[in-house]
C-alpha positions as CSV (number, residue, x, y, z in Angstrom):
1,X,37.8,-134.0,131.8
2,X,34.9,-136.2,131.0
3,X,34.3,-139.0,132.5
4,X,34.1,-141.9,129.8
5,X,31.1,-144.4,129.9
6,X,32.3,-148.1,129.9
7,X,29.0,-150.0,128.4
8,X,27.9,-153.1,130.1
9,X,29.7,-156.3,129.4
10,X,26.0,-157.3,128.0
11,X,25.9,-154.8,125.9
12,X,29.6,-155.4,124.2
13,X,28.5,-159.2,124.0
14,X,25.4,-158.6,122.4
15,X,27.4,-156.6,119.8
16,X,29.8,-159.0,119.4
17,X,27.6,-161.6,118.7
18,X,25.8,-159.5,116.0
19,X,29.1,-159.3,113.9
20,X,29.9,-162.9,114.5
21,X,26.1,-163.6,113.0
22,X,26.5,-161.3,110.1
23,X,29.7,-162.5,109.5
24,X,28.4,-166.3,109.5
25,X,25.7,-165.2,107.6
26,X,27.5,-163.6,104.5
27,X,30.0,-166.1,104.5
28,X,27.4,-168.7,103.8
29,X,25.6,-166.7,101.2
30,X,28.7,-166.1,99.3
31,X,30.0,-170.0,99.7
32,X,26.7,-170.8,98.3
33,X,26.4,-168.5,95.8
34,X,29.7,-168.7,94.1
35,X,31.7,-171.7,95.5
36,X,33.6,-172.2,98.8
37,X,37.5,-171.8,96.7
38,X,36.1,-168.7,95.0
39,X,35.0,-166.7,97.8
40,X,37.8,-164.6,99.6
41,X,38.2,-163.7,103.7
42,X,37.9,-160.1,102.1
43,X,35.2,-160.7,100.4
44,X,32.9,-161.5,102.9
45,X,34.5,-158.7,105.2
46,X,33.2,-156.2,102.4
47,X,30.1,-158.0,102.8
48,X,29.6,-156.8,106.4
49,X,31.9,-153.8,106.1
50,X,34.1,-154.5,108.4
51,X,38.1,-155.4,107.7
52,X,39.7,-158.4,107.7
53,X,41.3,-157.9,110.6
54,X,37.6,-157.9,112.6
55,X,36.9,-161.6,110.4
56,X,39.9,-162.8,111.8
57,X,38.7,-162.0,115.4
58,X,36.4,-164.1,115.3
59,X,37.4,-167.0,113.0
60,X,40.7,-168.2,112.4
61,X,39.6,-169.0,108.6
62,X,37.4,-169.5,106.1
63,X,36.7,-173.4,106.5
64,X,35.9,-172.3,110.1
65,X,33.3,-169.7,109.9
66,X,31.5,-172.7,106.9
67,X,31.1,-175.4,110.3
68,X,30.2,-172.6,112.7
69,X,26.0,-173.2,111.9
70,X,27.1,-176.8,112.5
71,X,29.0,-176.9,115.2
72,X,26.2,-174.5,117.0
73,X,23.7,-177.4,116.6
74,X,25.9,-180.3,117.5
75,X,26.6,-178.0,120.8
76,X,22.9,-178.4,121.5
77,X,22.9,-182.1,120.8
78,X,25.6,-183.2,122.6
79,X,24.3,-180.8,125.8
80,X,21.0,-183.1,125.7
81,X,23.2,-186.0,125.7
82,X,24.7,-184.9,129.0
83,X,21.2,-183.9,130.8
84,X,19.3,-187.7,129.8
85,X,18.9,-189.4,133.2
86,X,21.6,-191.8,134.2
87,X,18.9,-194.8,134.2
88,X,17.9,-194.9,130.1
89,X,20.0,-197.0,127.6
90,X,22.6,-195.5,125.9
91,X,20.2,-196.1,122.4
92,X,17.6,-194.4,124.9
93,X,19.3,-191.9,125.5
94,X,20.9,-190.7,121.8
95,X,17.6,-191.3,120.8
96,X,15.4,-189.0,123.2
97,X,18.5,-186.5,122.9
98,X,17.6,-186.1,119.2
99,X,13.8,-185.5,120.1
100,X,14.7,-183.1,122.8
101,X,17.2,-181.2,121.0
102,X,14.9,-180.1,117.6
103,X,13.6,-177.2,119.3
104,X,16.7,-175.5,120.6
105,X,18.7,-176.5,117.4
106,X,16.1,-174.4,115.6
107,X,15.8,-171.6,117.6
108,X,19.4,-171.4,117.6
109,X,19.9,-171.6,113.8
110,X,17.2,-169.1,113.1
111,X,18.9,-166.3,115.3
112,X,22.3,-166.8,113.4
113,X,21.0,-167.8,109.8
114,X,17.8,-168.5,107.6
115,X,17.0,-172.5,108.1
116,X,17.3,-172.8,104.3
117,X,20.4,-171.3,104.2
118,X,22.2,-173.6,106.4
119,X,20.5,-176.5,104.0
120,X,22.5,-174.9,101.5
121,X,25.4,-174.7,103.0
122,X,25.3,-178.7,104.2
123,X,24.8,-179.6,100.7
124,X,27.9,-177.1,99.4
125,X,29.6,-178.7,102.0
126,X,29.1,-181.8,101.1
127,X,29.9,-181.3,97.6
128,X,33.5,-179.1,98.1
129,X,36.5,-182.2,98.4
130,X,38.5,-179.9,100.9
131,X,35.0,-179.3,103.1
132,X,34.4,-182.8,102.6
133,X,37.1,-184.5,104.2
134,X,37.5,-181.6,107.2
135,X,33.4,-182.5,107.6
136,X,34.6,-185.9,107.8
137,X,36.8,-185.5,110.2
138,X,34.8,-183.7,112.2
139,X,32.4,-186.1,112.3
140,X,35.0,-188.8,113.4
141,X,36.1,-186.1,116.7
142,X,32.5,-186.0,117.8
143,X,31.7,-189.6,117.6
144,X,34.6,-190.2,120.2
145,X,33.8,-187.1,122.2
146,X,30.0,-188.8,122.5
147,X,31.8,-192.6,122.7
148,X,33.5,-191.4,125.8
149,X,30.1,-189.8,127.1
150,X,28.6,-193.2,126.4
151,X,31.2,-195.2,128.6
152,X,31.2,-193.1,131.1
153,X,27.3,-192.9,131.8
154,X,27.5,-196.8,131.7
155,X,30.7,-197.2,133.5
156,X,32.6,-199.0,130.9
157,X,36.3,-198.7,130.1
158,X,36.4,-197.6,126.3
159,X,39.6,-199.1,125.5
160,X,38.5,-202.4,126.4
161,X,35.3,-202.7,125.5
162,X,34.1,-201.6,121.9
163,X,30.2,-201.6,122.7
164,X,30.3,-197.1,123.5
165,X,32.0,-196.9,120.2
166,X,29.9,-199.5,118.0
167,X,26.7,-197.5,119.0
168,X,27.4,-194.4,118.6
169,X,29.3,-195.4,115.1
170,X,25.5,-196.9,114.3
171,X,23.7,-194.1,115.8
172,X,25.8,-191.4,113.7
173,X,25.3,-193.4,110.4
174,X,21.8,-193.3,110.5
175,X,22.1,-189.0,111.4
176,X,24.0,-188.8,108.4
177,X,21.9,-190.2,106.0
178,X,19.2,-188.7,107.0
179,X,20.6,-185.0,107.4
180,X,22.0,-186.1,103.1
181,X,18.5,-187.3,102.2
182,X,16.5,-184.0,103.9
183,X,19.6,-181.5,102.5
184,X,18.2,-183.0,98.4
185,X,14.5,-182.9,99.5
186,X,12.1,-180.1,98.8
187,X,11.1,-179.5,102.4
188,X,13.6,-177.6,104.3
189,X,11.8,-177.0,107.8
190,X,12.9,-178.5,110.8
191,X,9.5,-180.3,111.2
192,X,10.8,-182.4,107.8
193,X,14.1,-183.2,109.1
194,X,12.7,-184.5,112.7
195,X,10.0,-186.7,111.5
196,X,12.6,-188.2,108.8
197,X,15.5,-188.8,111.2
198,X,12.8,-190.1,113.5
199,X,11.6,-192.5,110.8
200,X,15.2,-193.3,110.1
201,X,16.3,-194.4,113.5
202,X,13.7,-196.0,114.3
203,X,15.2,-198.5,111.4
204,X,18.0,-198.9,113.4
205,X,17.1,-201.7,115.8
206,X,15.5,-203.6,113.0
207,X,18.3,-203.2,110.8
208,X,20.6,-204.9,113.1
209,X,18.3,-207.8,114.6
210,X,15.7,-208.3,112.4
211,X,15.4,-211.2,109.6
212,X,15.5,-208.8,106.6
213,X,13.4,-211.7,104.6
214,X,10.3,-211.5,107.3
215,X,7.8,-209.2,106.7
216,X,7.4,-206.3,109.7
217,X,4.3,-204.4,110.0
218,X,3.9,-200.5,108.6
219,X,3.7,-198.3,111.4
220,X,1.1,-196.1,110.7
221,X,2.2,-193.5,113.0
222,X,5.2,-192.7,111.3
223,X,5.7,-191.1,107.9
224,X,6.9,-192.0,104.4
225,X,11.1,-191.7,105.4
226,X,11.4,-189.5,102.0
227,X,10.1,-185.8,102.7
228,X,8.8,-185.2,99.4
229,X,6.0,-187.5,98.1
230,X,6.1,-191.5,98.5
231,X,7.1,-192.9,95.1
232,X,8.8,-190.2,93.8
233,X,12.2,-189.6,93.1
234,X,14.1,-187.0,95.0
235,X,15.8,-184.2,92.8
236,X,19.2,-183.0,92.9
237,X,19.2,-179.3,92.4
238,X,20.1,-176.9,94.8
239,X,16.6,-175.6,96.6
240,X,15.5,-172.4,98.1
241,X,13.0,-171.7,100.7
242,X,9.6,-170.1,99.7
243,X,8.0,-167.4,102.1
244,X,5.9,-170.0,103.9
245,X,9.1,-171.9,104.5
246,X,8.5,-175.1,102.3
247,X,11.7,-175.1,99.7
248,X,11.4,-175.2,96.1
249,X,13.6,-176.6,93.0
């Protein structure tokens, strides 16, 4: 009898891990292509010819495979949450956890996805009610998960005392609307998104202490918050990356 040749647990990961990706990666495509409602489990499972059964291996359903880019990034954000030093300010430490986190969100997107594909994909979510309101909620479940990081790095009891929750309410806000304003622009690298959710938080403070009726100095080593030109409008339509990266109407 011959001996069979188990293949290193690496090896069966690795190929895991490539279905998972392909999987992902049709899935978006199609959602993007012809609507979130209107695209099938089985359709994307022809895309990757594999059966529906495989799909379900790996996700439980179609709204979950849509956050999986997502949900990869916010991994790598709330993992540089957890490594700032104990010493910085909670605001410090979101803050510097953004910076930090760029180049790993990126190199992680890139191996699952095309960067301008996940754009699409935010802005489809963002436009499909039933994504909507699951985004939504998932927004809301990692606020708290990072409130309760908050209070625990300061020491705070969260039920009593609103500050963890205020903050990270804030800091989320401004994430948002930044992540909304890069997903319409016409520059869909990750360089774009960091130097406008840079520009955006550093807003923050200001926003919430400053007299909005005194003048405050331009800081010249920031840029314009809008990607595209300063002074124009930004566009609406949905945008697709040219070979050098930059997206185009």
């Amino acid at each position: 009898m011959t001996d069979q040749v188990t293949p290193p647990i690496g090896l069966r990961q690795r190929k895991k891990q490539r279905t998972r990706d392909a999987l992902t990666r049709a899935a978006l495509e199609l959602f993007v292509e012809q609507g979130y409602e209107d695209t099938t489990v089985d359709e994307i499972a022809e895309a990757v010819d594999v059966s529906q059964r495989t799909f379900f291996r790996y996700f439980a359903n179609k709204e979950e495979v849509a956050f999986s880019v997502q949900e990869l990034a916010e991994a790598y954000f709330y993992a540089a949450v957890l490594d700032r030093p104990a010493h910085e300010a909670p605001l410090v430490a979101l803050r510097r956890s953004v910076s930090a986190a760029w180049e790993s969100i990126d190199e992680a997107i890139r191996e699952v996805v095309p960067l301008e594909l996940h754009m699409r994909a935010y802005r489809m979510i963002e436009s499909t009610p039933a994504l909507l309101a699951v985004h939504l909620r998932r927004n809301a479940e990692l606020e708290a998960r990072f409130a309760r990081e908050i209070a625990r790095r300061e020491g705070v009891d969260l039920e009593v005392d609103p500050r963890p929750r205020v903050l990270v309410a804030a800091f989320g806000g401004v994430m948002r609307v930044a992540a909304r304003v890069w997903s319409e622009g016409d520059n869909c690298t990750v360089a774009a998104i960091r130097d406008l959710t840079e520009s955006y938080l550093d807003q923050l403070p200001p926003a919430l202490a400053d007299d909005w009726h005194r003048p405050r100095p331009a800081n010249p080593n920031r840029p314009h918050p809008n990607p595209s030109s300063p002074g124009q409008g930004r566009g609406h339509t949905v945008t697709v990356a040219g070979a050098d990266g930059v997206c185009r109407a």
